[in-house]
N, C-alpha and C positions, 0 to 999 in steps of 0.2 A: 705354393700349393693350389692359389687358385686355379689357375691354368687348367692342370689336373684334374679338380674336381669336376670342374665345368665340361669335362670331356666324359664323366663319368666312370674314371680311373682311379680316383680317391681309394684307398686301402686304409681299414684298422693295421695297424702293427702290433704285431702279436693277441695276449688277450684284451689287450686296450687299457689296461688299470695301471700303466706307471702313470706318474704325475707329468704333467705337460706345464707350464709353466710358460706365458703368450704376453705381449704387448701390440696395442695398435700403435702404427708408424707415427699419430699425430698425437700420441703420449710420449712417443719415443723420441721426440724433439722436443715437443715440450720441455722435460726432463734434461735435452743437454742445453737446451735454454737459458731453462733456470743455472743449469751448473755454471757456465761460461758468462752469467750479466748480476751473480750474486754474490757477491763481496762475503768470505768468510764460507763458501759451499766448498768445501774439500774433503777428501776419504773415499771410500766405496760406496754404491749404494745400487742397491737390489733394482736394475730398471726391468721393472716386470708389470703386469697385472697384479690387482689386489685378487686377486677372484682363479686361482689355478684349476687346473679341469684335468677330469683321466683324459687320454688317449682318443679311450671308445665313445667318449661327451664331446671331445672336437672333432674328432672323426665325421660323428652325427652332424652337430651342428653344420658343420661346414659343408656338408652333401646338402642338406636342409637349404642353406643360404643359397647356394648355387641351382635348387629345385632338380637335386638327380638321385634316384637312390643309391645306398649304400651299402651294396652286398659284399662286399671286395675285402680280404681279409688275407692279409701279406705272414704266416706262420710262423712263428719264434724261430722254430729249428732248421725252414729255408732262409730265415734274412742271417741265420748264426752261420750257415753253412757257405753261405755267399760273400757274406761280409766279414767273419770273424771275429774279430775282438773289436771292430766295429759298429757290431749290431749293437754293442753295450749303448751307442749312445739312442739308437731307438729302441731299447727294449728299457731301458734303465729308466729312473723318472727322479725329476727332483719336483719339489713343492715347495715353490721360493715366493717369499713375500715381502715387498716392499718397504718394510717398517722404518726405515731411518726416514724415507720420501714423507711416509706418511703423518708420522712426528715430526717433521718440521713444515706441515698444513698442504702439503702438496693434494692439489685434487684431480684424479686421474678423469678425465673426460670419457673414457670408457673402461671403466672399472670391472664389469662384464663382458663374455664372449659373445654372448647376442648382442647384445649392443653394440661392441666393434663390428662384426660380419653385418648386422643390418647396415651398416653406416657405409661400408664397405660394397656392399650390394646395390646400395642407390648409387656410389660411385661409379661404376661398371653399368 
């Protein structure tokens, strides 16, 4: 999505309030890190953000990070009409939390959405 943004294309989907549910990529290794060099790591485990955000909060932020505003607002009943049964997975939202990672001491280096996107944004 950066790509996007940074063209000042970014779009809310729909009214922004499902749950979004985000990881930065140098947590997201981390985590199969740890899985693959830790004697005894096995089962499922929530590789998410501790920190999940609506829609219309990453929406924001990430126009924010990229310095473009954020007018652009993609409408429930054109993304349903277009996509179908589809849209369920932009309109739908989970709100998923990391908890087995985090009982067993895992520390996410960006635990926050401003924190990944700043980090994110000096990269670029």
């Amino acid at each position: 999505l950066w790509p996007v943004y940074r063209m000042g294309l970014g779009a809310r989907l729909g009214d922004g309030s499902q749950w979004l549910s985000w990881i930065h990529i140098q947590d997201m290794v981390a985590i199969l890190m740890r899985a693959l060099e830790t004697p005894g790591v096995e089962g499922i485990f929530n590789a998410t953000a501790p920190q999940p955000v609506t829609q219309r909060h990453f929406h924001r932020a990430l126009a924010s990070a990229v310095h473009r505003p954020a007018p652009w607002v993609a409408p429930a009943p054109l993304l349903r009409l277009g996509l179908g049964e589809l849209s369920g997975l932009l309109l739908g939202g989970q709100r998923v939390y990391p908890r087995r990672l985090e009982d067993q001491g895992f520390t996410f280096r960006f635990p926050s959405l401003e924190e990944a996107l700043d980090d994110l944004s000096n990269a670029s």
